[in-house]
Every structure is written in C-alpha cells, then in structure tokens.
VOBA-1610 file (N, C-alpha, C; in pm, whole numbers, padded with zeros to 5 digits, always signed):
BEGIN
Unk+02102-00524+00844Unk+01987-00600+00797Unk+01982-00595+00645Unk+01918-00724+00563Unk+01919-00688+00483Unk+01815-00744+00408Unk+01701-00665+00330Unk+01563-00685+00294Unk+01534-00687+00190Unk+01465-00797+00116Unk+01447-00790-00020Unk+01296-00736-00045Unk+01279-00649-00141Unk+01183-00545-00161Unk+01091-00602-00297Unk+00995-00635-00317Unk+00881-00650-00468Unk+00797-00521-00463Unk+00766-00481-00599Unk+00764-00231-00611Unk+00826-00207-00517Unk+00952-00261-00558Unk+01044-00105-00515Unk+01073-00007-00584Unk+00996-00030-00675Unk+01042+00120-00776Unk+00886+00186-00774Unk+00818+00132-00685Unk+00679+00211-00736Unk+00639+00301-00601Unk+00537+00351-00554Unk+00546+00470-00477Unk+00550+00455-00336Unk+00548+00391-00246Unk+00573+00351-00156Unk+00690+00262-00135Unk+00713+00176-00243Unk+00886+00113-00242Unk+00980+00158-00247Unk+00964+00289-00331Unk+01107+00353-00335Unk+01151+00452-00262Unk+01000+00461-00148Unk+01015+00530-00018Unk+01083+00460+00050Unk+01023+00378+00092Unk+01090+00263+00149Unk+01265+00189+00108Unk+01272+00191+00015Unk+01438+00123-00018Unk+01557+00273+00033Unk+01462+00412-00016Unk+01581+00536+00039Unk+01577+00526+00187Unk+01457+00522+00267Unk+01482+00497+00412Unk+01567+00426+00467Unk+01515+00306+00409Unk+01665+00171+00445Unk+01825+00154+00428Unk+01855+00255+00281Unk+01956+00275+00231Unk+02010+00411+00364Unk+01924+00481+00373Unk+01988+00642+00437Unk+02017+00541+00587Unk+01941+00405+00644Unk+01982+00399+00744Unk+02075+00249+00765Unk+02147+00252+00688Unk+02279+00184+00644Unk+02275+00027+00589Unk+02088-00035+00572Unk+02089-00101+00592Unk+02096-00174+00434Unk+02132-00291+00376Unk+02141-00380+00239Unk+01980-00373+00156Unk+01973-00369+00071Unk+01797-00411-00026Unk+01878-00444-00171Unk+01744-00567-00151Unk+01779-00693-00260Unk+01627-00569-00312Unk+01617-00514-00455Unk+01531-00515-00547Unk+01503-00609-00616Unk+01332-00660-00605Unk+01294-00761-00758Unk+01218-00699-00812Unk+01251-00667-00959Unk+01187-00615-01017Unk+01184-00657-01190Unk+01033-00634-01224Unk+01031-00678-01347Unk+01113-00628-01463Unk+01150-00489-01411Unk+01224-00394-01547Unk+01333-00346-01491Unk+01439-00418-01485Unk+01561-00385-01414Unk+01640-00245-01466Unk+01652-00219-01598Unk+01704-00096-01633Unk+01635+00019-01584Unk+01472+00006-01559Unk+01409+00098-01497Unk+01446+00138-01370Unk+01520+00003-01297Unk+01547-00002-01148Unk+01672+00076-01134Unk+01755+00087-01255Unk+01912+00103-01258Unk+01905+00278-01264Unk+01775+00332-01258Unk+01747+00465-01318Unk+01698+00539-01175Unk+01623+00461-01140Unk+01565+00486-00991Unk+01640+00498-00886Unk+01740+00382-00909Unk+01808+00367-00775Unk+01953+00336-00854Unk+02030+00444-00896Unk+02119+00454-00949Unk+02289+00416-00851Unk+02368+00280-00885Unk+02452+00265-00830Unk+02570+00350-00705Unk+02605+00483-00794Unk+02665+00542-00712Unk+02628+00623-00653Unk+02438+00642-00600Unk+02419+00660-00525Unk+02376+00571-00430Unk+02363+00448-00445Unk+02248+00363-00364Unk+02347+00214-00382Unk+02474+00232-00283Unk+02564+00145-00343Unk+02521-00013-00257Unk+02459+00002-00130Unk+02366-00094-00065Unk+02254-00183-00126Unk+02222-00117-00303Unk+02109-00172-00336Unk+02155-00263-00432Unk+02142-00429-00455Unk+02112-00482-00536Unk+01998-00539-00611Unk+01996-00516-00736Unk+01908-00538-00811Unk+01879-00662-00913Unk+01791-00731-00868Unk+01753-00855-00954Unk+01637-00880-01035Unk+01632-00893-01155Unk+01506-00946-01225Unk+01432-00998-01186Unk+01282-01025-01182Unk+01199-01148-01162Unk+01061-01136-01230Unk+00993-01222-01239Unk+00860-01233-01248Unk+00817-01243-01172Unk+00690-01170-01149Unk+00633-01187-01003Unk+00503-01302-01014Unk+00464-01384-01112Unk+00404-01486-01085Unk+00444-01609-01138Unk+00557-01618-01155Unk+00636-01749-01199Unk+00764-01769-01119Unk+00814-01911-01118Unk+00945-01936-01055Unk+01042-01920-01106Unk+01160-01931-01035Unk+01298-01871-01146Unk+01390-01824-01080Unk+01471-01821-01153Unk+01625-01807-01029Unk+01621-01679-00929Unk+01487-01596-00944Unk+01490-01482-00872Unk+01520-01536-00737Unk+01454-01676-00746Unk+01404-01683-00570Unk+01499-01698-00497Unk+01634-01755-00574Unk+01716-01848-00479Unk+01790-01673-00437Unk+01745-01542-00485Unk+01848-01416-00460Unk+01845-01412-00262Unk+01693-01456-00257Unk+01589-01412-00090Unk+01716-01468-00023Unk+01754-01601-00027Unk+01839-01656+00061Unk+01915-01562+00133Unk+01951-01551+00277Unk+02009-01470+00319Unk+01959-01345+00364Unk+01872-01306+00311Unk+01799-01184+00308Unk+01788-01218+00536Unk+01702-01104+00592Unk+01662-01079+00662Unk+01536-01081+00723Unk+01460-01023+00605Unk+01347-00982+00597Unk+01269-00983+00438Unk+01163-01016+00376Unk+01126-00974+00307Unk+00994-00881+00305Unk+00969-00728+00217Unk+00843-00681+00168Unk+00809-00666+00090Unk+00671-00726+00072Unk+00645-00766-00061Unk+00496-00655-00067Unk+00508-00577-00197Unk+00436-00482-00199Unk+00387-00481-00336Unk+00408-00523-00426Unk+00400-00591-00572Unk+00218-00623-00597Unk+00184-00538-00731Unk+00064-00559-00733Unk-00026-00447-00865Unk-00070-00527-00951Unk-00175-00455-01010Unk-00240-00282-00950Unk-00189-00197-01034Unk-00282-00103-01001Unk-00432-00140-01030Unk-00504-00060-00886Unk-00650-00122-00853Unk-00717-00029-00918Unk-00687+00100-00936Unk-00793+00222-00949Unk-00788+00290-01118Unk-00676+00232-01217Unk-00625+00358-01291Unk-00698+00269-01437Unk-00745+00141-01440Unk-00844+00073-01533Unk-00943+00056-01529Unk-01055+00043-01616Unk-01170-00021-01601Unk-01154-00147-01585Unk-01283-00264-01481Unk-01266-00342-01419Unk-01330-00433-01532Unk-01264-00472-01628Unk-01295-00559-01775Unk-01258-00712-01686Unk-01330-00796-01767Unk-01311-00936-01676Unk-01131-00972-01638Unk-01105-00934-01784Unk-00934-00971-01787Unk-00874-00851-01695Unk-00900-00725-01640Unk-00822-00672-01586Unk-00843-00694-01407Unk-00964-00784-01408Unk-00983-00818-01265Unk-00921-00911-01224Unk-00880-01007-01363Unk-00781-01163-01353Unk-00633-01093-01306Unk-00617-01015-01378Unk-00458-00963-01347Unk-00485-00888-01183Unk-00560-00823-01146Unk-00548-00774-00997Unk-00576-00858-00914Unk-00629-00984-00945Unk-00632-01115-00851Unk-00470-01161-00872Unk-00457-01200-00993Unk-00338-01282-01015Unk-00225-01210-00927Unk-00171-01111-00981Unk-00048-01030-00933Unk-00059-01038-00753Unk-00109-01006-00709Unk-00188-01040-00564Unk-00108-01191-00529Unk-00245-01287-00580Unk-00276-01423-00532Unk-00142-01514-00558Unk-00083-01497-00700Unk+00010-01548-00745Unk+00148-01509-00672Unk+00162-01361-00702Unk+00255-01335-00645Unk+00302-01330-00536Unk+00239-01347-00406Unk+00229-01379-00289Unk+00270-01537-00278Unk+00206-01611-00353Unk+00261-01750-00379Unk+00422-01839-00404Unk+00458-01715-00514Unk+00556-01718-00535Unk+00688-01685-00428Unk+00664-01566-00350Unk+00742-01504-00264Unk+00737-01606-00149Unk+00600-01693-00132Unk+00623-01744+00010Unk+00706-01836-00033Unk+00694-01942-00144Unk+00780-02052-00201Unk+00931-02012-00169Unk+00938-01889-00236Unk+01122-01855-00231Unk+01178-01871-00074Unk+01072-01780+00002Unk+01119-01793+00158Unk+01106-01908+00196Unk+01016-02032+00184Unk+01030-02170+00252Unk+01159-02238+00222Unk+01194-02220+00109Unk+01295-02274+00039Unk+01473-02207+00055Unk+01436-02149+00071Unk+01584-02037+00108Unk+01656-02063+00269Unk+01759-02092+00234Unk+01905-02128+00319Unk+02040-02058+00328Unk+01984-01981+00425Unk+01895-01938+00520Unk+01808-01886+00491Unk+01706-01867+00619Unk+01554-01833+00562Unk+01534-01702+00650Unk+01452-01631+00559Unk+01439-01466+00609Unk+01349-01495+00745Unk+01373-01440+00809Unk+01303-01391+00969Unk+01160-01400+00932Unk+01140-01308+00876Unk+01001-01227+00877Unk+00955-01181+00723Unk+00801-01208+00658Unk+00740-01154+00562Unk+00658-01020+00629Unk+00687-00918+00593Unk+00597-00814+00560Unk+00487-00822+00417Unk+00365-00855+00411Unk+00278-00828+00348Unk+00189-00731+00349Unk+00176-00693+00199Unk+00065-00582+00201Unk-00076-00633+00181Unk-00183-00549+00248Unk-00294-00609+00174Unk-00402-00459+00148Unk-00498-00482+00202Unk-00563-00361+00185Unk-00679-00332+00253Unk-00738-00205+00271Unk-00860-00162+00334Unk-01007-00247+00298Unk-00949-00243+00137Unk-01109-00312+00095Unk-01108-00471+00102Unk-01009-00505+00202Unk-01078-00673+00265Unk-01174-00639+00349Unk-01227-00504+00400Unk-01345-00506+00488Unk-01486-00475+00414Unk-01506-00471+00251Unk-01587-00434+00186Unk-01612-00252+00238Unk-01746-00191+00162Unk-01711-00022+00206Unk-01875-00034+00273Unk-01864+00097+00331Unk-02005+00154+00423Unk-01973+00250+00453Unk-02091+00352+00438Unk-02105+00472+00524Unk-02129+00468+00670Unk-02145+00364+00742Unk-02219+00348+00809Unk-02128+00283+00968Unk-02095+00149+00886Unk-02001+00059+00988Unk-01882+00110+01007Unk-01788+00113+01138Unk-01681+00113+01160Unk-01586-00014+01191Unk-01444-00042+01062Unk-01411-00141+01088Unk-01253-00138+01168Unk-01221-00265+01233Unk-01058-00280+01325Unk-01034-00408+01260Unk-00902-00404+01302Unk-00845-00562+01255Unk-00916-00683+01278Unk-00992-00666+01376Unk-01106-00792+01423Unk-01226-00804+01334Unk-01272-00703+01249Unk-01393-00682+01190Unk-01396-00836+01059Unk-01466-00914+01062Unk-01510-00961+00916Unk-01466-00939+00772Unk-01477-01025+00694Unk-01405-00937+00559Unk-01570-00904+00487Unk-01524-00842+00372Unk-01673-00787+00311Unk-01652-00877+00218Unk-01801-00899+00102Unk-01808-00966-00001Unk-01782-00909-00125Unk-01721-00784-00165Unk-01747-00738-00301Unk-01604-00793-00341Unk-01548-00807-00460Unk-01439-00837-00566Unk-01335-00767-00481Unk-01317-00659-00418Unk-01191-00626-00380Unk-01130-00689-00242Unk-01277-00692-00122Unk-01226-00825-00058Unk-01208-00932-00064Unk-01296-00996-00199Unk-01257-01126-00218Unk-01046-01119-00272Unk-01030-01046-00338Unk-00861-01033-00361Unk-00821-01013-00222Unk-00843-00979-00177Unk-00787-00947+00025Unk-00748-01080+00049Unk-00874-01120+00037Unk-00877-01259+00142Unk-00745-01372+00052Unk-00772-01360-00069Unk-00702-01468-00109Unk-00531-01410-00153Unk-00515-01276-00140Unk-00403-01216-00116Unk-00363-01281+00038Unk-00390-01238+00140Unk-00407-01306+00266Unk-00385-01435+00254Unk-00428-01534+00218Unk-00466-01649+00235Unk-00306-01716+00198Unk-00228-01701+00100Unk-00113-01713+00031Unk-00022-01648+00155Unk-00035-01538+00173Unk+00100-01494+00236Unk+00081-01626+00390Unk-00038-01603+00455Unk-00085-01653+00590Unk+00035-01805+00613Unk+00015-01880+00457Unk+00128-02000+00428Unk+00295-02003+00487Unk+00284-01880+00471Unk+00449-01880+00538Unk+00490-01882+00694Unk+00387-01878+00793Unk+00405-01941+00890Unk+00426-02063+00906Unk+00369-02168+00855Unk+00423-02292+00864Unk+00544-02329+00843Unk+00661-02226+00780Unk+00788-02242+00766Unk+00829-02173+00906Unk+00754-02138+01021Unk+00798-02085+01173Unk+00841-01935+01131Unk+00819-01894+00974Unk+00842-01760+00962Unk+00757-01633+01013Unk+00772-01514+01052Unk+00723-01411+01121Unk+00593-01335+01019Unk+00510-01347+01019Unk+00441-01251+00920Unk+00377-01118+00971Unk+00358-01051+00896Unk+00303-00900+00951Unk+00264-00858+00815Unk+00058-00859+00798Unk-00011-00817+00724Unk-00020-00680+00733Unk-00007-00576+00608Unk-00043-00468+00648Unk-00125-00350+00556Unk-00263-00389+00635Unk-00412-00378+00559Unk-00400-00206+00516Unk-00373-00158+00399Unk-00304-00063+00341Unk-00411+00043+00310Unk-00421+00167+00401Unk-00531+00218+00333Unk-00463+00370+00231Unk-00552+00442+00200Unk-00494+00549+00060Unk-00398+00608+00140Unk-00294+00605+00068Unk-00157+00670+00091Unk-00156+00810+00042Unk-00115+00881+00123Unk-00097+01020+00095Unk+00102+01058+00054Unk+00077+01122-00053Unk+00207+01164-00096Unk+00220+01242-00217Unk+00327+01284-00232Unk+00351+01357-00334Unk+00316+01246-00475Unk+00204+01209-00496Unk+00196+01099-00645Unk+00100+01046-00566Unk+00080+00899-00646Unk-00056+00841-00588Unk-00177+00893-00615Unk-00283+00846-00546Unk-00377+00904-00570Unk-00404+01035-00534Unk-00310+01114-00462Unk-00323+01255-00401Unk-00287+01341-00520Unk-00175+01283-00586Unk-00095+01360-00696Unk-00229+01356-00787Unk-00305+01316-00848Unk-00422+01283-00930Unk-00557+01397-00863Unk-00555+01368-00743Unk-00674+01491-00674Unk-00650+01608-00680Unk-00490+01694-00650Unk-00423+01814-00688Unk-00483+01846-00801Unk-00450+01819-00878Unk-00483+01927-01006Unk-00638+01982-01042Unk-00722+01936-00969Unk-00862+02036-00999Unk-00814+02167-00917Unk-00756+02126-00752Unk-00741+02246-00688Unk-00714+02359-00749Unk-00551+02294-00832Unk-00450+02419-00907Unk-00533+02511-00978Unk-00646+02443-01028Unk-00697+02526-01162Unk-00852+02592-01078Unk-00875+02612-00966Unk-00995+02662-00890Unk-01083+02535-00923Unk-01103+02415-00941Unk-01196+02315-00996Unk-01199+02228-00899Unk-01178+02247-00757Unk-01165+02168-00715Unk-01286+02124-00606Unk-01301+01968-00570Unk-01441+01981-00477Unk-01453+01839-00505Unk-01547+01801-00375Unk-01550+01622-00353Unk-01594+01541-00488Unk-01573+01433-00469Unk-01583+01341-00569Unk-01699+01292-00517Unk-01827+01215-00603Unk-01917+01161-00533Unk-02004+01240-00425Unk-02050+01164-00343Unk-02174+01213-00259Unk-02067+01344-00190Unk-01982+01292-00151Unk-01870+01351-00038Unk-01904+01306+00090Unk-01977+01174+00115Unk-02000+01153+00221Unk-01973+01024+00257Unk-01866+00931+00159Unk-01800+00818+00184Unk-01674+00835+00248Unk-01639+00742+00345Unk-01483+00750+00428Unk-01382+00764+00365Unk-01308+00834+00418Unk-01133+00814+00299Unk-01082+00828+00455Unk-00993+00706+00401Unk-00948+00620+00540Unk-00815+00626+00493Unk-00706+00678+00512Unk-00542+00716+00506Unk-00444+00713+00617Unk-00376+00728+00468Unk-00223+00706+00585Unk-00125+00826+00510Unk+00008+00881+00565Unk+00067+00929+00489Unk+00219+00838+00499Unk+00259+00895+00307Unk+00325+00807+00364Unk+00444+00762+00378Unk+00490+00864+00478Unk+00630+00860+00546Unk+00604+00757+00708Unk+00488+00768+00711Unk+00399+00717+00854Unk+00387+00542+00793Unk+00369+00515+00663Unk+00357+00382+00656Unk+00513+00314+00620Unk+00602+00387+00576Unk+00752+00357+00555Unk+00804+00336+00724Unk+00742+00403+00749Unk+00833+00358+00968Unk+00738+00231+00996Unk+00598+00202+00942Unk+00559+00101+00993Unk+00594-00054+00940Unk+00658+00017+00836Unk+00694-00096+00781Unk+00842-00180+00828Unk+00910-00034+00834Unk+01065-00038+00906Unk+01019-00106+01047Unk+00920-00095+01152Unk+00878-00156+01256Unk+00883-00256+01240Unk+00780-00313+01144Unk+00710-00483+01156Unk+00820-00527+01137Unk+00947-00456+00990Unk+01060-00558+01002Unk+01119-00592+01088Unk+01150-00520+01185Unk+01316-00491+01295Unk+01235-00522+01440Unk+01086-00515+01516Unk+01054-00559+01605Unk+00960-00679+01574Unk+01026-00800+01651Unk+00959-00911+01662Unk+00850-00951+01736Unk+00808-00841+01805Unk+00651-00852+01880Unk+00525-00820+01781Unk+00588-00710+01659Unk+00486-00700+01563Unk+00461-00823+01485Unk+00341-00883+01494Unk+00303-01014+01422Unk+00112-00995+01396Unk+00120-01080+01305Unk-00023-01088+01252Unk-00066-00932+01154Unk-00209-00925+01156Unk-00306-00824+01069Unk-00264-00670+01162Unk-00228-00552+01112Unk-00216-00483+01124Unk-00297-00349+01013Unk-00356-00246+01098Unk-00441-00158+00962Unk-00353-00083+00947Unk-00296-00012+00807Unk-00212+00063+00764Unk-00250+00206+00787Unk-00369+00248+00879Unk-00439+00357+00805Unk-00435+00446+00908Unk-00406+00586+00926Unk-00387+00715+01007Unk-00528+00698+01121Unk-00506+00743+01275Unk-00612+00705+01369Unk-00738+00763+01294Unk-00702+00923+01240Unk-00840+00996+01218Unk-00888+00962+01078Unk-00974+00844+01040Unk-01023+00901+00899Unk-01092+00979+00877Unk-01142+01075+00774Unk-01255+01179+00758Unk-01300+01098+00679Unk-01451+01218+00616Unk-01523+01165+00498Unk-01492+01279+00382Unk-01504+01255+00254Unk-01419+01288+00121Unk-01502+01441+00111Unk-01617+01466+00158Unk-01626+01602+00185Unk-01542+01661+00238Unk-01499+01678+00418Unk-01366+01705+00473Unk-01257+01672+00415Unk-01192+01585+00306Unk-01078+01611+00267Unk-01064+01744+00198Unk-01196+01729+00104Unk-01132+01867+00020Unk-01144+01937+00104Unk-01233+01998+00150Unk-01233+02110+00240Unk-01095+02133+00305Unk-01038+02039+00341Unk-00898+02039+00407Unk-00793+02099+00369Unk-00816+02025+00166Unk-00721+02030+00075Unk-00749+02170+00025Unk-00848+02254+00006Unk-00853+02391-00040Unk-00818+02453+00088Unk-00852+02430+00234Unk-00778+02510+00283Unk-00622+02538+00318Unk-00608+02417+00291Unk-00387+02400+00290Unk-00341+02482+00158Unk-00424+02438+00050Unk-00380+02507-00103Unk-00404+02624-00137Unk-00515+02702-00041Unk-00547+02842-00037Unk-00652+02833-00159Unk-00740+02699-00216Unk-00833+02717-00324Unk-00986+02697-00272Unk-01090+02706-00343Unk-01183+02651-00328Unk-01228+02530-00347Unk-01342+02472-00272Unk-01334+02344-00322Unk-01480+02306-00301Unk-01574+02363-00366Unk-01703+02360-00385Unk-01719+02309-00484Unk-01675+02287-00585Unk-01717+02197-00715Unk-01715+02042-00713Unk-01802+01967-00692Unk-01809+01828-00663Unk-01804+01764-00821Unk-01696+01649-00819Unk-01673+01591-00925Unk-01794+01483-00917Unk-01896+01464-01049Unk-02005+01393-01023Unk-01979+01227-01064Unk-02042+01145-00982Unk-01970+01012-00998Unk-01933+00968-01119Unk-02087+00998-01193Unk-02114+00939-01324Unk-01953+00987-01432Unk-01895+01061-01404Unk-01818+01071-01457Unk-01682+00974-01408Unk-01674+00968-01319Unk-01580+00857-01280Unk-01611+00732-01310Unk-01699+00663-01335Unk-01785+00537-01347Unk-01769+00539-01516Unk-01774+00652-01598Unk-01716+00617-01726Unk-01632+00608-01799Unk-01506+00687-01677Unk-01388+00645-01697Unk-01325+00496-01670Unk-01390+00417-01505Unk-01335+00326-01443Unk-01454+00267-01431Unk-01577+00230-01499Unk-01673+00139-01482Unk-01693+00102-01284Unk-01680-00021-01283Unk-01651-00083-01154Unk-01548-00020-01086Unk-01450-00023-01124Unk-01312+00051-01076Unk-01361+00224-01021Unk-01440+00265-01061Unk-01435+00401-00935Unk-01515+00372-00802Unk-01524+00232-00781Unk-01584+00214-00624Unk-01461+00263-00543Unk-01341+00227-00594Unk-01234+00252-00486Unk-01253+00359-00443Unk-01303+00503-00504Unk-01283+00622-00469Unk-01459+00695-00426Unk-01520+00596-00540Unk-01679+00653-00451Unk-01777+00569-00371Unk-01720+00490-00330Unk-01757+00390-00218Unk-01660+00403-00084Unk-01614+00385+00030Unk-01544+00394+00077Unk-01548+00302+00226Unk-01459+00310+00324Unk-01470+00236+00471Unk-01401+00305+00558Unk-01476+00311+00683Unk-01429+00409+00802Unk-01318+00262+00883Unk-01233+00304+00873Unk-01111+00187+00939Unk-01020+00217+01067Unk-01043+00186+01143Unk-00955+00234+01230Unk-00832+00163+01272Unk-00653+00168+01331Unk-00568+00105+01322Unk-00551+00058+01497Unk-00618+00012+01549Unk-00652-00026+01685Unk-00537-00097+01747Unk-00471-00219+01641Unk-00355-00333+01648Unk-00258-00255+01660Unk-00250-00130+01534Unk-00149-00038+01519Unk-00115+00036+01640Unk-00225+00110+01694Unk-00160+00203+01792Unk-00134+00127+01970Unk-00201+00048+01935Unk-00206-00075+02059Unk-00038-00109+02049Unk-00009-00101+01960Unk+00168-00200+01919Unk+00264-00064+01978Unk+00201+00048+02001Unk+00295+00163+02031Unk+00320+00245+01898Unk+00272+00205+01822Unk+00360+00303+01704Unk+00296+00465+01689Unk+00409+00545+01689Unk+00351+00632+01668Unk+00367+00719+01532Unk+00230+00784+01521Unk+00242+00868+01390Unk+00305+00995+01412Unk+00340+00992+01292Unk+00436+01180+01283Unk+00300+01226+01202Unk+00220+01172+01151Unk+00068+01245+01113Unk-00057+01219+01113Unk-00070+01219+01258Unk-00198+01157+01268Unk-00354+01229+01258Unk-00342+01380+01210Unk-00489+01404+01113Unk-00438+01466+01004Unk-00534+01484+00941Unk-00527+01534+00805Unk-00457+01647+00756Unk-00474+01776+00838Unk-00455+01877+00835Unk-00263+01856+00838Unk-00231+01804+00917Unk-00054+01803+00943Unk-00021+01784+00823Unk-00127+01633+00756Unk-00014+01551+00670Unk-00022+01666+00500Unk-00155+01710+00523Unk-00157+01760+00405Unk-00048+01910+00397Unk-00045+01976+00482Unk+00056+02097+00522Unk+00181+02026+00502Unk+00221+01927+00523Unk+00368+01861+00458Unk+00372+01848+00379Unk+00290+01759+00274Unk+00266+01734+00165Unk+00274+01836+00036Unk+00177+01915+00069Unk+00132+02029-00009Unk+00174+02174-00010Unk+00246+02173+00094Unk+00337+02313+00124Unk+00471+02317+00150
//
C-alpha cells in the first residue's frame, strides 16, 4: 500500500509514517519544509518514504505526486491551543483546515489513478463543550468558533465522495503521548507543582496515541470503515481525575490547581480548549470492532510515563 501523509512530521504523523514504514508499506510525505522532513525521516533509514514539497492551501505540482497513492491522510493543520485567538490567528486555524482540505480533495478527484480512500481528521470540538451533555457521532455540532472550523473542515473533505472515493472522518480528541499536550502538563508534576487546570471539573476526552495510529491504519486498509468516526478512548474522565491519575503514575502530588485566569492570559480565547471541555464517547468506533490497547487512563498513562 501506499499512502500519502499531510504532518507527517508533526506528532501523530510521524507516528504514523514509522508504523507504516516498520510494516513494509510506501508514504508519499507533503510537507511544507522538506529539509525538516529529510531530518525526521532520514533516507537510509526510511528508504519507503518519499518526500515532496507542498503548500497546503494552494495548488501546485504537489498534487499530481497523490496519483497512484492508495490512500490518503490528511492531518495538516494550525496549532489550536499554543496562540492567542487574535482575529488573524483564527483566519489561519480556519484556513489551514478549510483550505487545506480543499486542496487535498482537488488532488484526489483529479489523480490517475485515484486513491481508494481519504482519511480525515477533524476534532472533538465540532460538538461545542459541556459539563453536562454526553456526545456520539450522532450528536449535533455546537456553535462556538471551534465547531464552526469542524463543520467547515468537514464540509470540504465530505466533497470527495462524489469522486465514489471512501472517506473516514476522524473526530480527534487530546492525544496522549510523549509531546503534545501531555508533554506540556508533565512538567508541574516534575517539580511537585502539579494539580488540575481550571475548575477540574471539565471532560478531557482522549485517546492515546499508539491507539489512534491503528485507527488510522484501520480506516485505511478496511473498507467497511466509512463515514464520522470519534477518535477518543471509551473512558473519558474529568481533568480533576487526570491529575490525580497523573501524580499517582509519577509518584507526585497533584493538589495545586493551575487557576484559569492564568491560562486565559496566556491564550485569551484559546484556553477554552483546555478549560472548557466535552464528555465524547467513540460508539461508531467500538461498534466497527476496533480495539484499544488503552482503553482507561491509568494503562495509557503507566506507558507513557513510566
């Protein structure tokens, strides 16, 4: 098989391209900074991987690389959490999204031969957040700025069925791993500082993510996986129980609650991602058979962290 990848060099892609590579299979990289790519995924180890330039919201000879391909995943996208939400940095987390999704479906309509199947990413917060509601793939989208990018992330990829191509959305919730946003929560632990963010009583709805690299390897290689799929581990907790989780795997305490107001003056709008939250459950997911190698907290973080 052979799959062309958008962030493959970023934290879940380059999970994803070593999986594929260790299991014999071809990856087309597009990526904006190719020498960066040549560093990551260095030739004589990763002799399966080719690497191509592109822009991810303009056209250009990247597209005609898809031809042939198998499969494409397209995972490419504005970090959501690490800026304040300034008008112009909300244009770029729409754009990169809306555009780039645009772009990728164009290449696949157009490509001779044409890939099987799009894997798309999208995300948790197309369901807006609540303490309250529990959402499944059937649930409504919410109205705040991050589902409105859902929907119209969505809306672009949804296009590539009309080329009779395979799609498989996959509504992405916080990834657990060595980096990411986990790598960022670690370090109060290290130093005894550690303890919920916010109330501690908003959902943190996850995945880990060696568990979202097989689901992804799924949607590609079985053709019954089709449509909206939730990316996110059966059990979510609420961000009180993580730490608690996380000081007990790390052997720290975790009574010190990071107070919002301080996140809110780092990331204005942008710390809803982390002090707002949604209880999500993967209903499509486990209905499809897939199974997790970590399905509560406690496992994934003892891998992770130890």
């Amino acid at each position: 098989m052979k799959v062309a990848i958008t962030g493959a060099t970023g934290f879940v892609g380059s999970r994803l391209v070593q999986r594929l590579h260790q299991e014999g299979h071809s990856v087309l990289v597009l990526t904006r900074n190719p020498a960066f790519a040549q560093k990551v995924f260095p030739a004589k180890a990763f002799p399966n991987v080719e690497i191509v330039a592109y822009q991810p919201t303009t056209t250009g000879s990247w597209q005609d690389a898809i031809a042939g391909c198998d499969g494409v995943v397209n995972l490419a996208g504005e970090p959501i959490a690490e800026e304040r939400w300034t008008p112009e940095q909300k244009q770029k987390i729409l754009n990169s999204r809306k555009l780039g999704t645009q772009k990728i479906v164009q290449a696949i309509v157009q490509a001779s031969p044409q890939p099987k199947v799009l894997v798309n990413a999208s995300a948790i917060g197309f369901y807006g957040t609540s303490e309250t509601a529990t959402f499944d793939e059937t649930s409504p989208s919410g109205n705040d700025f991050l589902a409105e990018v859902c929907q119209a992330w969505e809306a672009e990829a949804n296009k590539v069925q009309d080329a009779g191509v395979r799609l498989v959305i996959l509504r992405l919730g916080i990834i657990l791993g060595m980096g990411g946003a986990l790598g960022k929560m670690i370090t109060p632990f290290k130093i005894f500082a550690g303890g919920p963010i916010g109330s501690g009583r908003q959902w943190f709805s996850w995945i880990h993510i060696d568990d979202l690299v097989s689901l992804i390897v799924q949607a590609l290689t079985n053709p019954q996986i089709e449509g909206v799929y939730n990316a996110t581990a059966p059990q979510p907790v609420r961000m009180a129980d993580l730490s608690q989780t996380m000081g007990q795997v790390m052997n720290r305490p975790s009574w010190l609650p990071v107070p919002a107001f301080a996140l809110e003056a780092l990331l204005g709008d942008g710390a809803k991602v982390v002090l707002e939250g949604q209880e999500v459950l993967p209903k499509r997911t486990v209905a499809a058979g897939f199974e997790y190698q970590y399905p509560n907290l406690r496992s994934a973080l003892t891998q992770i962290l130890q």
